[in-house]
N, C-alpha and C positions, 0 to 999 in steps of 0.2 A: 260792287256787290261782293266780288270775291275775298276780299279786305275786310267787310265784317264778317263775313263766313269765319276765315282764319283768327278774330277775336275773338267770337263767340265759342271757336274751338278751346283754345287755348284756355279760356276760363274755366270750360266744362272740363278738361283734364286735370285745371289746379284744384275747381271742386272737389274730385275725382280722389285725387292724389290725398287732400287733404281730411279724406274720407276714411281714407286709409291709414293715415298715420291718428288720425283720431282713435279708430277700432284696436290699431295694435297698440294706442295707449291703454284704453279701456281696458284692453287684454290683460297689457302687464299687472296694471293696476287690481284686474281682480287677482290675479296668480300671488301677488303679495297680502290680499287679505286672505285667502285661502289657508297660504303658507302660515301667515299670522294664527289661525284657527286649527290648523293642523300641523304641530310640529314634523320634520322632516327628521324621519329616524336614522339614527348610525348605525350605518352597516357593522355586523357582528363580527369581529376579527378573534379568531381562537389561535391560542399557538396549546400542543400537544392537546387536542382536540377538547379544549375549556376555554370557554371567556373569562378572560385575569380579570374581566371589568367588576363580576361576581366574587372577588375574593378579596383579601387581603394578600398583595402577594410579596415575598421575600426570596429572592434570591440570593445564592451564596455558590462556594465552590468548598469540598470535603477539606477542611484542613491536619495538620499533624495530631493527633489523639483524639479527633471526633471519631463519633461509632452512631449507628442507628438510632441507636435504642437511648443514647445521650438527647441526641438529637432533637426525637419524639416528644423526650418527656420535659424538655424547655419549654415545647411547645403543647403540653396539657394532653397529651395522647393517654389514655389507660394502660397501664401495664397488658394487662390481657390482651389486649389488641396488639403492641408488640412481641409480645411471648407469640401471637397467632402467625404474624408474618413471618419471628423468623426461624420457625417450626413446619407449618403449612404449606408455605410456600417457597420451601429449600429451593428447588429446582430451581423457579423462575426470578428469586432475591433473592442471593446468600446475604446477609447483611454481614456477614464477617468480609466480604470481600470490595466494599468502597473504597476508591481508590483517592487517594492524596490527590488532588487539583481535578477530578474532574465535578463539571458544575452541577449544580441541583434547585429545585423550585419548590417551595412549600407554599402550599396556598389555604390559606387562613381564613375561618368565618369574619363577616363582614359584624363583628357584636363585639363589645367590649374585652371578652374572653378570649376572643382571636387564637381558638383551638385549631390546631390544623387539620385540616380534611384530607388535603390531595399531596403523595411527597413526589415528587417527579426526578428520578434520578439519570443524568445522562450517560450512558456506559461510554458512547461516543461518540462524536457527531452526526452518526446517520440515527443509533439505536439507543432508546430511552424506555426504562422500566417505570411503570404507574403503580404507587400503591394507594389505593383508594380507602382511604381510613372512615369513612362516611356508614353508619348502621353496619351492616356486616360484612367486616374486610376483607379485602381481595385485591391482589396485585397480577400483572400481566403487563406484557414487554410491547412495544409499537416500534415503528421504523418513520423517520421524517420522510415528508415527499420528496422523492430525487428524481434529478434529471439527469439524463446520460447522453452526452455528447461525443458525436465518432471524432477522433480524431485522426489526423494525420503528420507524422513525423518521420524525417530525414537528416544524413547528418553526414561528415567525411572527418576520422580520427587524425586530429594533431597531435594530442596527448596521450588522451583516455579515453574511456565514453565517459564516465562520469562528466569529463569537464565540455565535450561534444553538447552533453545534454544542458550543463547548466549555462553553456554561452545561452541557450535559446532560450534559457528561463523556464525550464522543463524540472518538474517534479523527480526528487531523488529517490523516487519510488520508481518510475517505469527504466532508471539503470539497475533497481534490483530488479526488476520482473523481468529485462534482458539476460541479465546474468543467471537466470532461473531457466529462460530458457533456452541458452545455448552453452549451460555448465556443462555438459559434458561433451561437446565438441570444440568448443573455443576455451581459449588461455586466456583470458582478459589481461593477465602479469603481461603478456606478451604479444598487444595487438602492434599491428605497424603503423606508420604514419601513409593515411591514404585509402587503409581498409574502411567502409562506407556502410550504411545503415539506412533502411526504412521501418517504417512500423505502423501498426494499426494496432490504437485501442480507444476505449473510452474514459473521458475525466467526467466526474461525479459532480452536479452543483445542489444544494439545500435552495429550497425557494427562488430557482435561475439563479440566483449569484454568485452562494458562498461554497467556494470551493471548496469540496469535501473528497479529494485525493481519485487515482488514477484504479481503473477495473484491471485486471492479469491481461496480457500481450494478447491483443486476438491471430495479429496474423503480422509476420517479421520476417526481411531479408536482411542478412549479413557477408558482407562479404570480407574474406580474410585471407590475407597473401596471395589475392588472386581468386581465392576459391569461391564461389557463390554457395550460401548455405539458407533456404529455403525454411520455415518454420511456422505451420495449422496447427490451433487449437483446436481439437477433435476429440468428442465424448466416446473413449473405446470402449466402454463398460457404462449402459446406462442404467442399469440394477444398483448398480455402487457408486452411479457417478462420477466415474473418471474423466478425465480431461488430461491426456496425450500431448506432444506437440510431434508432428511428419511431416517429413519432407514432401517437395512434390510427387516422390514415388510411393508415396507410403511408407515409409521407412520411419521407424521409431528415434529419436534424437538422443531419447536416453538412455544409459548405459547401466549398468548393474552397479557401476560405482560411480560419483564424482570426481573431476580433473585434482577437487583440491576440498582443504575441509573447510576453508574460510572464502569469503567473496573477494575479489579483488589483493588477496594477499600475495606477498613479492617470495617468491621463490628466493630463499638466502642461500640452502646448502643442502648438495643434492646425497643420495646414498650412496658415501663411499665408504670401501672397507680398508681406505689407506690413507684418510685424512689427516691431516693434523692438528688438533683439538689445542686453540691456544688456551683455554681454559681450566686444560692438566698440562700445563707448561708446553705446549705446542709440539708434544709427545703424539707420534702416532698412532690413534686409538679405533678402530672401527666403528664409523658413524651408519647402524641400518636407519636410522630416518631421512624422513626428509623434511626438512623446513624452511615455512613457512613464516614468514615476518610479518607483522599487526601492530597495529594499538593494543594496549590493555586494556581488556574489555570488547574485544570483540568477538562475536559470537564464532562459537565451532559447530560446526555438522557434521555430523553421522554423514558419511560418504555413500550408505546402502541401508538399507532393511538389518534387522538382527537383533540381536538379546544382548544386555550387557552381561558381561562377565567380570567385572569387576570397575568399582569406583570407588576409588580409595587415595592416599598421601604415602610415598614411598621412596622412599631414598633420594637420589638425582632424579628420579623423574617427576618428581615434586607431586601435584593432584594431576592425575588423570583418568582415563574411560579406556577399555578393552572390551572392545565388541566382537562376537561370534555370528557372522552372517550368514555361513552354510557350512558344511563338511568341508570345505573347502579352504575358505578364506576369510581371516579375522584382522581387525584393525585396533590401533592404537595411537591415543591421543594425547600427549606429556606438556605439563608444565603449565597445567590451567590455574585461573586465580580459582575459579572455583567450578564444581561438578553440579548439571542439573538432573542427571539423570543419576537414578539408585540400581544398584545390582539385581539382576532376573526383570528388568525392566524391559520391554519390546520398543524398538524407536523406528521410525521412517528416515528415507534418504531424507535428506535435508535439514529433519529436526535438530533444534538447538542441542548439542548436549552438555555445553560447559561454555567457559569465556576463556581468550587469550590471558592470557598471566607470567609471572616468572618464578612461580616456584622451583624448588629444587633446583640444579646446578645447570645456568644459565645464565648466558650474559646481557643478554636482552630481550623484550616479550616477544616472541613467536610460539607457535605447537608443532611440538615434533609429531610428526603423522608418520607412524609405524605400520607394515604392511607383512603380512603372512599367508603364503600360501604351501597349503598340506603342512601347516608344525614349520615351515623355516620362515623366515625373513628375507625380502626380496624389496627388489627396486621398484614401486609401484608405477612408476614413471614409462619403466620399459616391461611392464607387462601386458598384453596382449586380452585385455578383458572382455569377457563373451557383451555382446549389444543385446539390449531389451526386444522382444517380439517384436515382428514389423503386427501393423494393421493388420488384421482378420482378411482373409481373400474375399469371403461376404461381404464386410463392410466400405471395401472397397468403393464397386463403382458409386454408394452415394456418396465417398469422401471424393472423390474426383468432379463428382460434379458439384459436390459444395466447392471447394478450392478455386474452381476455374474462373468465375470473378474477382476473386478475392486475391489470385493471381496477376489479374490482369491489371487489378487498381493495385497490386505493388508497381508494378512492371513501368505502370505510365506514371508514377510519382517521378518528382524532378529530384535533385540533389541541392543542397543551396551555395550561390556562387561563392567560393573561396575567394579573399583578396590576393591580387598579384603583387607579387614581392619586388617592388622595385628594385632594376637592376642596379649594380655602383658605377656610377660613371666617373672617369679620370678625377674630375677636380672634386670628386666626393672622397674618395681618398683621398688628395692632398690634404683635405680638410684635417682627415679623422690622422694622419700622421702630425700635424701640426697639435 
């Protein structure tokens, strides 16, 4: 008896079963007429907050003698609507100022006339101007969505940093934001082999992927001949929005001047008043500069704050810039290719104010970096320059206790293992004598 029982189960499950695979045909079978009756829509994908699916669209990038208003009117724009933008809306388009290669989007009616509506100009890969040429014109600036990712970086000098940074396939951007921010405590001309590095900052990605370059150093330890040198970004002034970088004492990093006027530039010949200048037949002639060795073409900086006092082309000192930064103390910049700064002009430490060059009586591109304090000329190397304000005593204890993780996640970062140099063993020399 228990033998049909177990038959009669057994069918009633394949019943069962096949009950089931019937319904979930049924199922499918309706969800395909459904689908059949109700198209299944596509999802709306907008890039610079427009569906391209609604235009005609053409992209390009600015080429050599294009201009706006060339541009517009290929494409069927009315004069008046250009005269509006680039009148109206000076501030937020200058259209005199499109730049050679960067790209742009015109988006077109969908009608045989294919007049364009929308121009979308990319200033640069995060920031994009809209000028919306549609009934009554109007332009305004947008920003892509970005994502900001912390990073964490470590390193130990062979070389340089620069080349520290590029073994790791590190952006040539965060060895300038380094050197930005330990220009006036480190010599980068002159790290040693062994001096070590951490860092804290963020890389920028367009849509998670497309890497769109690195944010300013948030938090950095450097260590040099030994010395540890600590470095917080910290808002001293949030009226004006500053942004400092202290020590872990509070201590301000920056100096009233720069170590040097160029980044990364090789100290060639320092100021002497008994050198001998192969140049005027290796006669000895008193050298007050100091210089600095570069490419052609790289940029010079204002060492401080101050007023130019002259930019001009004169004599052996071919183009350069004379700056007046207080009662005190003025600087001098020789043998640029070219001057970007004009006379009664106000610059900041760091601003560009010209390029390396070789004008006037030189043998090779460097800038001579001339220094004066009270009316003489002096060695700026061995002068004794006053340090920037430490931190406010107020702002203190919250900069301490901002720091003190941010400490702690330098402190337990690792270094990455250097390879060990194999030692020479006997018959590796015989080798290399053979």
């Amino acid at each position: 008896m228990q033998k049909y029982w177990g038959i009669i189960l057994i069918l009633a499950l394949s019943f069962s079963c096949k009950e089931n695979r019937d319904a979930e045909s049924g199922l499918r079978e309706s969800k395909k007429e459904i689908a059949s009756i109700v198209p299944i829509k596509k999802p709306v994908v907008k890039q610079f907050g427009f569906d391209l699916d609604e235009f005609t669209v053409q992209q390009d990038t600015v080429r050599r003698g294009d201009s706006f208003g060339e541009l517009m009117l290929q494409h069927k724009v009315d004069y008046p609507k250009i005269y509006k933008i680039s009148q109206e809306y000076r501030d937020t388009f200058d259209v005199r100022k499109i730049r050679v290669g960067n790209p742009y989007l015109i988006l077109k009616s969908k009608d045989t006339a294919e007049t364009a509506q929308i121009f979308i100009y990319e200033n640069d890969a995060i920031n994009y101007t809209v000028v919306d040429l549609r009934d009554s014109v109007r332009a305004y600036k947008e920003r892509k969505k970005v994502k900001f990712v912390e990073k964490e970086l470590s390193g130990i000098i062979e070389t340089s940093l620069s080349d520290a940074l590029l073994q790791q396939g590190i952006d040539y951007m965060v060895t300038h934001n380094m050197a930005n921010v330990y220009a006036w405590t480190i010599d980068f001309s002159r790290l040693q082999k062994g001096d070590r590095f951490k860092v804290l900052y963020k890389e920028k990605f367009i849509n998670d992927s497309i890497y769109a370059g690195s944010e300013p150093i948030e938090a950095a330890y450097f260590e040099h001949n030994g010395k540890p040198i600590y470095a917080f970004a910290y808002e001293n002034d949030s009226l004006k929005s500053i942004v400092d970088y202290f020590d872990e004492n509070a201590n301000n990093l920056r100096r009233t001047f720069l170590r040097m006027p160029v980044e990364f530039g090789r100290l060639s010949s320092r100021y002497n008043l008994k050198r001998r200048i192969r140049y005027y037949g290796n006669r000895i002639r008193p050298h007050k500069g100091t210089d600095y060795a570069a490419p052609v073409g790289t940029p010079i900086m204002a060492t401080a704050d101050g007023t130019v006092t002259e930019s001009t082309r004169k004599g052996g000192n071919g183009r350069y810039v004379k700056i007046r930064h207080n009662a005190t103390y003025s600087t001098q910049y020789l043998h640029m290719k070219k001057q970007k700064v004009k006379r009664g002009e106000y610059v900041r430490q760091g601003d560009v104010i010209g390029w390396v060059g070789m004008t006037g009586n030189t043998s090779g591109p460097h800038v001579c970096y001339r220094f004066w304090r009270n009316g003489r000329q002096v060695d700026p190397l061995k002068e004794d320059l006053p340090k920037a304000e430490p931190l406010a005593e107020t702002l203190q204890p919250d900069y301490f206790t901002y720091i003190t993780p941010i400490k702690d996640q330098l402190d337990c970062m690792e270094y990455p293992e250097m390879p060990i140099e194999k030692e020479m063993l006997p018959e590796d020399l015989a080798s290399l004598d053979k």
